[in-house]
Structure formats: structure tokens, C-alpha cells
C-alpha positions in Angstrom: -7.0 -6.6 85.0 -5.3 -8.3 88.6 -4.1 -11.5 88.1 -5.9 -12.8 91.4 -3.6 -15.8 92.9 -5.0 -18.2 95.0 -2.6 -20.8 97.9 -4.3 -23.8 98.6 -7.7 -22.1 97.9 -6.9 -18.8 100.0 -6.9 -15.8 97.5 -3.5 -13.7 98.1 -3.1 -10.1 97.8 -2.1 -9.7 94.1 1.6 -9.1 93.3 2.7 -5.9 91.9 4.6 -8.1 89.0 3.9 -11.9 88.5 5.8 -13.4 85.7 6.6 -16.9 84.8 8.9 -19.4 82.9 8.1 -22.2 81.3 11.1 -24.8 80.8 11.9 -28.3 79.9 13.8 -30.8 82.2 15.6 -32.5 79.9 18.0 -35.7 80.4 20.7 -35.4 77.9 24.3 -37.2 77.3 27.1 -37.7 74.5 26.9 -41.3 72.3 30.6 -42.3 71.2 30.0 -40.2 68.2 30.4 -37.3 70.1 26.4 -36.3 69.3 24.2 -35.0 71.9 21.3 -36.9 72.9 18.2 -35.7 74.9 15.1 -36.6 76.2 12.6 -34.9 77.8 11.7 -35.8 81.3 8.8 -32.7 82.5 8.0 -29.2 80.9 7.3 -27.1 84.2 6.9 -24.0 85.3 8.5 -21.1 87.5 6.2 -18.6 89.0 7.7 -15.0 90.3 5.6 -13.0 92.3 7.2 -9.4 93.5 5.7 -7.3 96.1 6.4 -3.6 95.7 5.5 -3.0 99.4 3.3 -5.4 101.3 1.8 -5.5 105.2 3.2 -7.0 107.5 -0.5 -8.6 108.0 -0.9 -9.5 104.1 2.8 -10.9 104.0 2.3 -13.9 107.3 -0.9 -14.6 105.2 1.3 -15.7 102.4 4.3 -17.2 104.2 1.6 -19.3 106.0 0.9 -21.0 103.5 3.9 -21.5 101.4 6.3 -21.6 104.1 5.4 -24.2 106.3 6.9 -27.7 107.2 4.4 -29.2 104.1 6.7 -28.7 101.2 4.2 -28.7 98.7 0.8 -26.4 98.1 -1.7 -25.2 94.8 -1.1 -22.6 93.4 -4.3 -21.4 91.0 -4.1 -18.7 88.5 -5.6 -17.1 85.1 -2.9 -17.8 82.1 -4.8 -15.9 78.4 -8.7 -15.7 80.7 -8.0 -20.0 81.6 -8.1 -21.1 85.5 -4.7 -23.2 85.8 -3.3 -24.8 88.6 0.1 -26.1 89.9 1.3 -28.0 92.4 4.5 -26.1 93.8 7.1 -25.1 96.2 8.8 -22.4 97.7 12.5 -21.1 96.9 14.3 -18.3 98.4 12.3 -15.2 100.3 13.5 -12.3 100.0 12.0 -9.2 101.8 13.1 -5.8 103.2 11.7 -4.6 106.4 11.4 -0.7 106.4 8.7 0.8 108.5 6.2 0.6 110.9 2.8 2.2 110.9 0.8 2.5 114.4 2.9 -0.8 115.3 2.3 -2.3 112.0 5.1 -3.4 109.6 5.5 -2.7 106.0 8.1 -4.6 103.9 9.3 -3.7 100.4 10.9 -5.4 97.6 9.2 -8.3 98.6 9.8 -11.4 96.5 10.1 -14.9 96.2 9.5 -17.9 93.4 7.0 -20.8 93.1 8.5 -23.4 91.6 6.4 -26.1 90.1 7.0 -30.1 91.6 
């Protein structure tokens, strides 16, 4: 099944790969003894979405909402058939412009991370 992907409450066209991470920030340091302390600040997550080829159409859809001058936005998706939702930003973009159709543009290798505040 699709993982459908929702921006704010706008449903995206789905990703051909979506994959995430799941980390923890951490705070860590050396005592005198030489021993490592550590202590966990957040457990977040990293959200990669990959576009085989994408519209030119479908692709402003989704930089209009996650790459604007409000830094943050919701990201909802299914993780094991449960609704979850982040809060997140954007990092880099990276896309490939390659063709036109009728005056339309296609992009490929599409891709960019969601990274959770």
C-alpha cells in the first residue's frame, strides 16, 4: 500500500521511496576519570522522501508548503497502520530538471529530507 503523506493537512503525491531515522540527541562529556557521560536531550526523527520523476505542477505543490519563509510545518503519516505526526523542517532540495511536456516540466531524482524540530 502508498504511504499517503500529508503537509499541514494537504495530502502530497506519494514518494517513490520514503524512509526514516529515528535518533537520539544526546548531551555527552568526559568526568576527570576519563569516562563518558551522556544524557539524552530528544529522540527525533528524519523523514526522506525521493521522487523518481515528479511534475513540475505536483513538485510547487510541495515546495509551497515546506519551503516558505514559516520554518516549521506537520507532517502526518502511517508508521505499522498508526496516524503519526511531526512537527518539522526542510533541509537541502535537490532536484533535476530534464524535460518538458506541452510546456510542462518534469523533474527527476527529486529529493529532499524532513527533519523533525
Amino acid at each position: 500500500m502508498a504511504q499517503e503523506l500529508k503537509i499541514n493537512g494537504t495530502t502530497i503525491k506519494t514518494p517513490n521511496k520514503f524512509d526514516y531515522e529515528a535518533y537520539n540527541l544526546t548531551k555527552s562529556g568526559r568526568v576527570a576519570s576519563g569516562e563518558m557521560t551522556m544524557d539524552l536531550v530528544a529522540k527525533k526523527r528524519k523523514f526522506l522522501l525521493n521522487y523518481t520523476v515528479i511534475s513540475g505542477k505536483n513538485l510547487a505543490v510541495i515546495l509551497g508548503l515546506i519551503d516558505t519563509s514559516s520554518m516549521f510545518f506537520t507532517l502526518t503519516y502511517i508508521d505499522n497502520g498508526v496516524s503519526k505526526t511531526a512537527v518539522c523542517y526542510v533541509g537541502a532540495i535537490k532536484k533535476t530538471q530534464f524535460r518538458t511536456d506541452s510546456g510542462s516540466w518534469y523533474f527527476k531524482e527529486t529529493q529532499f529530507d524532513l527533519i523533525e524540530q
